[in-house]
N, C-alpha and C positions, 0 to 999 in steps of 0.2 A: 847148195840147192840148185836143181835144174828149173827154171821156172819159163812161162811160155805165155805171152799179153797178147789175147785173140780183142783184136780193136785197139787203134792208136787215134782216138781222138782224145780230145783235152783230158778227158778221167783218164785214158791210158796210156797218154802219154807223156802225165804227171804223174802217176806211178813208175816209170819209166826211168824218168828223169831222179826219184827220188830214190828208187834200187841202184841205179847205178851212180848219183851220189855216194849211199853209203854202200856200194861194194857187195850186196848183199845176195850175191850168188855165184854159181861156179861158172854156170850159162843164162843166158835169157836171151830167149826168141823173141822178138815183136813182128808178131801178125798183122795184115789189113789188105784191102783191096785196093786202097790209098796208102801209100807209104810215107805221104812227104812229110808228116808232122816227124819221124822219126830218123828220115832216110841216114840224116846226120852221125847216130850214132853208131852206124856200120861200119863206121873206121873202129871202134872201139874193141878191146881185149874183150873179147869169149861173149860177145853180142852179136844177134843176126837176124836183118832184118828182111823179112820175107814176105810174101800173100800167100804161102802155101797154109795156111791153117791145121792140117795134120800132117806136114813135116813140122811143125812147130809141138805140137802134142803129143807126136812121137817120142823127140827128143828131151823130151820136160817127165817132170816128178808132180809142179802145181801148174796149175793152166787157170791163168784169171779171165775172165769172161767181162771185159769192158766194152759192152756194146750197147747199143739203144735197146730199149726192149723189145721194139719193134722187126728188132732181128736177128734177137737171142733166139727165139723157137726155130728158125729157120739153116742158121749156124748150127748149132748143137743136135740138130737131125743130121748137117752132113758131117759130122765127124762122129758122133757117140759110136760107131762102131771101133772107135780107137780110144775108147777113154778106157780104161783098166777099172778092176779095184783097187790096185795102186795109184792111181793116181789121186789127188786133190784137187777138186773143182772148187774156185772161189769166183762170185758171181758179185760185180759192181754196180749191177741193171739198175737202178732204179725204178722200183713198182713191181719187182719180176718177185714171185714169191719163190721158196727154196719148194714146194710141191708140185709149182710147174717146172723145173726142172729136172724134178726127179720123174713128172711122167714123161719125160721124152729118154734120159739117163737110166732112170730106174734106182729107186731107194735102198740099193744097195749098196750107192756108192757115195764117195766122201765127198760131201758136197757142204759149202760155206758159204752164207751170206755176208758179205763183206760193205759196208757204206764212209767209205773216206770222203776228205773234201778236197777240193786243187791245192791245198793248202800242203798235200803232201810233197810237192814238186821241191819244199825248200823243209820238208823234216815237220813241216808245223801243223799233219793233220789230225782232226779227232775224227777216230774210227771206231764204227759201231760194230760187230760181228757178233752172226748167231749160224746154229750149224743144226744139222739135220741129227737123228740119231746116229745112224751109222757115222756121219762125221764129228761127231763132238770130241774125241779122242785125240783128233785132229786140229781141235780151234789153238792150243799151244803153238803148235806151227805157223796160223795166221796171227797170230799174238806177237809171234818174235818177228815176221816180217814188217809187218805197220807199225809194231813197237820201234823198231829202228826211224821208222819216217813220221813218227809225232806219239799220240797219246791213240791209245787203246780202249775202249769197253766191253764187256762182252753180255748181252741183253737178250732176253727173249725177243723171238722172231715177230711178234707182232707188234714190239716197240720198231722195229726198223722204220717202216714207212715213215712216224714221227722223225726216230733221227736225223732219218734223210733231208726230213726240211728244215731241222734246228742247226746240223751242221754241214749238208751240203749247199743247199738253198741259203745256210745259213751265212754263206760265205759273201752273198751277193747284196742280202740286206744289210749287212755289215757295212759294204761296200758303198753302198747307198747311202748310209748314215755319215760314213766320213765324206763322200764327198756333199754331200747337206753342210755339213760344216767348213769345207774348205769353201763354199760357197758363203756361208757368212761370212767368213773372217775377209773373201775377196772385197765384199757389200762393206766392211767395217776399217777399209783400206790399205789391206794386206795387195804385196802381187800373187799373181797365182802359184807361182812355185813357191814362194813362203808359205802363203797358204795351206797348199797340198802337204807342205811339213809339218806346221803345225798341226793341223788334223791329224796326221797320219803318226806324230811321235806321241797326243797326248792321247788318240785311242790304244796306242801301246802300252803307253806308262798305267792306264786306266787296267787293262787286262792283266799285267805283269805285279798290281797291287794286290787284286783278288785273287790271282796264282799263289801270291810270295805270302800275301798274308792270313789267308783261309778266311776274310771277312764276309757277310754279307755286302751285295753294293750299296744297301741302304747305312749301314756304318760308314763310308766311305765317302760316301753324298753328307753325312754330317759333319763329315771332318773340313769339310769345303763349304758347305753354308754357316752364314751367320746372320744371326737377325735382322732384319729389313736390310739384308746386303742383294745385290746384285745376281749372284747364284739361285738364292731362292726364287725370285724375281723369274729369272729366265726360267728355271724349273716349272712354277705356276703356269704361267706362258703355255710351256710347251704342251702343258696339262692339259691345260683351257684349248688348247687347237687341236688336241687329241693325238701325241704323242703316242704313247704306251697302248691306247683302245686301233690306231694305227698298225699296230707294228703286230698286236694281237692277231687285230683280222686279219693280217696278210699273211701270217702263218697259216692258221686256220685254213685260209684260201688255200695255199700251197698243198696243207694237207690233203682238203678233200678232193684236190687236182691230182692227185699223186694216186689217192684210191682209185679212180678214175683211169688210169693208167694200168692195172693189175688185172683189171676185165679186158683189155683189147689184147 
């Protein structure tokens, strides 16, 4: 696959990094007006890194579009005179819907809403993907790329926006959480690099249980509490200080931020 990544900031160029981990193409271009997140990998076999943005589209089959939204409309005006009907547009905007791209493109062409997280930079992201008509014929193709760089979904395009915040956003509240904890266990006389491991091997082991085992997490929170033990204690706790009614609203927020985004 000839593939072509117009924007190399952190979204692309952690897709970047996770194609050419897994080898997953014959070429790729990395585009941008700023090069330095990637300049690195111009030493590399059948990569090239450039600011031409349609000699990059030229030479490509898929052109993934990682840019702020703020400059996707402006982008994809000075190039669509080079986008084919062969070609595959995969769009990583956050908030950009696939009908405004197709009024600047035109709904004739294969176009894919794609929603990964940075998680993909090490094979470990969930990605959400939805496709236009004329591209749906097409989502197999974005299936076997992101498949290679974590776990896949493929969802109607009005779940995206949600996606975006459970697992792109979602990567940061995650983040948040472990370090909450590496912060107790500092408070409870851990040093900080113990700490930061602890946190960081038992929210593994935590996720890697509900992977391997298909449980709910509330089965797994039993397997760990025990009557006037210690677990339930801190659970309560957490309750009582508005853990879960926390972490709600913050989504929430996230969300209606995110709509918010789709109108400018």
């Amino acid at each position: 696959m000839k593939i072509a990544i117009i924007g190399t900031g952190n979204l692309g160029s952690s897709i970047a990094k996770g194609l050419i981990s897994n080898k997953s193409f014959s070429s790729l271009y990395l585009s941008d007006r700023n090069t330095k997140a990637v300049d690195a990998f111009e030493t590399l076999e059948n990569v090239e890194v450039t600011s031409d943005n349609v000699l990059a589209i030229e030479q490509s089959d898929i052109v993934i579009f990682a840019l702020q939204p703020k400059h996707i409309d402006g982008v994809l005006e000075s190039v669509k005179s080079k986008i084919s009907h062969n070609h595959i547009i995969m769009s990583v905007a956050a908030g950009v819907e696939i009908n405004r791209i197709e009024n600047i493109l035109g709904d004739d062409k294969n176009i894919i809403r794609v929603m990964p997280n940075t998680a993909i930079s090490i094979g470990k992201s969930m990605t959400c993907i939805a496709a236009n008509e004329t591209g749906k014929d097409k989502v197999p193709v974005a299936e076997g790329i992101f498949g290679q760089l974590g776990t896949t979904m493929v969802i109607p395009e009005d779940l995206v926006q949600a996606a975006t915040v459970i697992c792109a956003s979602g990567i940061a509240f995650w983040m948040r959480l472990v370090r909450a904890t590496t912060q107790g266990a500092i408070q409870l006389g851990f040093e900080a690099e113990e700490a930061h491991e602890l946190a960081v091997q038992t929210c593994f082991g935590s996720a890697s249980l509900l992977i391997e085992s298909g449980r709910h997490p509330e089965q797994e929170i039993d397997r760990v509490t025990t009557p006037s033990g210690c677990t339930i204690e801190g659970l309560n706790e957490m309750e009582h200080q508005g853990l879960s009614s926390a972490l709600i609203q913050g989504i929430v927020a996230s969300f209606e931020k995110i709509n918010q985004l789709k109108t400018k």
